[in-house]
C-alpha positions, 0 to 999 in steps of 0.5 A, a space after each residue: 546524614 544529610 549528604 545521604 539524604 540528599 544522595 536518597 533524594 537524587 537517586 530517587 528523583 533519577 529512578 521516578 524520572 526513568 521511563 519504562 521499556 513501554 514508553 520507550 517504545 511508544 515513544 519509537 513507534 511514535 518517531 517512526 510514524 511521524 518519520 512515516 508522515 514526513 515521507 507522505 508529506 513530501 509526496 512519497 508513498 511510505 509504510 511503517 512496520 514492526 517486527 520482533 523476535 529472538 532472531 535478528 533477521 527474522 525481526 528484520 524481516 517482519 517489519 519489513 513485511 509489515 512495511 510492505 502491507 502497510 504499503 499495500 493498503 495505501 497503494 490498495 486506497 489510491 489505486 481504488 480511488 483511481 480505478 474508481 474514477 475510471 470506472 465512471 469514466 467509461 462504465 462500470 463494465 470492468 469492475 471485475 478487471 478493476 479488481 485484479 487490476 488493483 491487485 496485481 499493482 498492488 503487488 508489482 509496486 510493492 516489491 520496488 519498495 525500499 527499507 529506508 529507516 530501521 531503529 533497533 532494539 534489544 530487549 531480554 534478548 529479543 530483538 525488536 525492529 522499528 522501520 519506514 519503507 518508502 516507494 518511488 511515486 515514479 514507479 507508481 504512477 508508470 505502473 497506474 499508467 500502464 494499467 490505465 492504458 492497458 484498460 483503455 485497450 480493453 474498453 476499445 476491444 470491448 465496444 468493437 466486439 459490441 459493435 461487431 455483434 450488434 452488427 450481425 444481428 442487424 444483418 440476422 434481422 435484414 437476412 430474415 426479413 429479406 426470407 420473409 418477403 421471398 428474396 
């Protein structure tokens, strides 16, 4: 009888102390979002997403496209805040140009981006997909560069098409004055 009791006791004490699927995977989406903050930490750019479904490759998938805009709105924040500065830099003349700017870094940089950790799991025959992507600061910051000298050729453009018709409207005016007095 007390061997039984204690058998109940120990069964009892292992069943309360089990966790459920949802804290295990609180506790995933935790370890990847810290394994996210380490990458950051060390001066990387990282994402993290989560993909689930009954086909493996399909949850593979959509945590890597989670990844990737995760990715997307970081490089979305940074390039914003560059494009910014730049911006006040030279006037706000380009802040239509800025926009696709930073989109289409966005989207440049985004497909060197790399899967870089994957936890699986499989639950009820579901595959449930846990992943930190990370992007090379390297490629971001050449990207930013080429755009930035890029707009540094379009400010210079823009300011010679200015001079330019300032100019000709100086002549207009001097062409007008010299009909005026008969010349």
């Amino acid at each position: 009888m007390k061997r039984l009791l204690s058998l109940f006791i120990v069964v009892f004490f292992f069943v309360g102390c089990a966790s459920t699927p949802q804290e295990k995977n609180v506790s995933k989406t935790l370890k990847m979002q810290n394994r996210k903050a380490e990458i950051i930490n060390k001066g990387m750019i990282a994402g993290f997403g989560i993909g689930e479904s009954a086909d493996e490759q399909m949850a593979l998938d959509e945590a890597d496209l989670n990844a990737r805009a995760d990715i997307a709105r970081t490089i979305e924040t940074k390039v914003g805040d560059l494009s910014k500065r730049y911006a006040e830099e030279v006037g706000g003349e380009f802040t239509e140009h800025m926009e696709t700017v930073r989109k289409s870094i966005a989207s440049t940089i985004v497909s060197g981006a790399t899967m870089t950790e994957i936890d699986m799991e499989t639950i009820d025959g579901r595959y449930k997909v846990y992943g930190v992507m990370t992007l090379d600061p390297k490629l971001f910051y050449q990207a930013m560069e080429a755009e930035l000298n890029a707009q540094k050729a379009d400010v210079a453009r823009f300011r010679a098409s200015k001079a330019y018709q300032s100019a000709n409207e100086e002549f207009k005016a001097f062409d007008e004055y010299k009909k005026s007095i008969g010349q």
